[in-house]
C-alpha angles and dihedrals in degrees: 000000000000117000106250122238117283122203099226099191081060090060094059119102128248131247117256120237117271112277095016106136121255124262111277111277093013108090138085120288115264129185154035108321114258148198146204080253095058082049087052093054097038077056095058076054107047091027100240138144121220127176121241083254098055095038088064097040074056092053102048108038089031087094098048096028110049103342088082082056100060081043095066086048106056099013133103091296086064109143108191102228117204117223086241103057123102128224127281096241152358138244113205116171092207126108118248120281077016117136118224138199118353128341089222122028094228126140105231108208120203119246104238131134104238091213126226128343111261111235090206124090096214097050089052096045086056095040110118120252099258083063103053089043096069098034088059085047092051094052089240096112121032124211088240088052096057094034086061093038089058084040093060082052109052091051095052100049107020098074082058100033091034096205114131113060101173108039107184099199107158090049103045083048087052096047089049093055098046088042080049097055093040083056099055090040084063101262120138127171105184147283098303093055133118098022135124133230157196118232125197137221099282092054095079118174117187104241088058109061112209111254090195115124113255126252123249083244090064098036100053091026099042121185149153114288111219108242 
């Protein structure tokens, strides 16, 4: 069968908009000039380890390939954010006229009877939440209790696991006290009071610095960061 006629100016492809960035790998060189030897030190940074091979493909393609993105960026199209800024739009996978998510924003809590208090440490420390919840709201288990119960082990597994690196042990102590007293005056919040918690690196309060390296972004692009 013959092929059938093809329009060939309609295969070509269009012009992007003014101002769309280019296709990866296909615009102008930006940049400070770099070398397999910048790529050895970032990895004493970011603690990885490259071949001789991929340290100069680095090199060579770093200033085509990502260094135009850091250019948008910080360029002369740099628009300052404020934190408090939203963002520009929504997505929203839902058809128009469409509702979507709940109609009241309530925390059902399922009606179960949690059973007898462990007596071991251990057992309570690995009961589920929906447990420990209703133990704490039944004044069978208090928050200082389980705080200390989550402290003893930390200090017995993570010099092994290393996995905390800030513990905040005289706070948490203090919150579940005070959690403790507000639930035998009668006061109590909800299911998810009175326990205590790991937080992990996103999460940063001020009064907890991160200890976490920096990235090669923050390093070469360094700002403020918003408290």
């Amino acid at each position: 069968m013959p092929a059938a006629d093809v329009n060939v100016d309609s295969q070509q492809p269009t012009q992007p908009p003014p101002g769309a960035p280019p296709a990866f790998g296909t615009g102008p060189a930006v940049g400070p000039e770099v070398s397999p030897a910048t790529f050895a030190e970032a990895e004493k940074l970011e603690q990885v380890q490259l071949s001789s091979a991929e340290r100069s493909v680095a090199a060579e393609s770093w200033r085509v390939n990502l260094a135009s993105v850091y250019e948008r960026r910080t360029g002369p199209r740099k628009v300052e954010l404020e934190p408090n800024v939203a963002p520009w739009s929504r997505y929203v996978s839902a058809l128009p006229g469409e509702h979507v998510g709940p109609h009241r924003e309530q925390f059902v809590r399922s009606n179960s009877e949690p059973g007898p208090l462990p007596a071991n440490d251990a057992d309570i420390g690995f009961a589920p939440v929906t447990r420990l919840s209703r133990w704490i709201e039944q004044r069978k288990l208090t928050s200082e209790r389980l705080t200390q119960i989550y402290l003893r082990r930390i200090e017995q597994f993570d010099p092994k696991l290393r996995c905390i690196i800030t513990v905040t042990r005289e706070l948490a102590l203090t919150q579940a006290k005070n959690a403790d007293r507000e639930i035998a005056a009668g006061k109590y919040r909800g299911p998810f009071t009175a326990f205590p918690g790991a937080a992990r690196t996103c999460w940063t309060p001020r009064e907890f610095p991160p200890r976490t390296a920096p990235s090669l972004t923050e390093i070469a692009f360094p700002k403020k960061t918003p408290q």
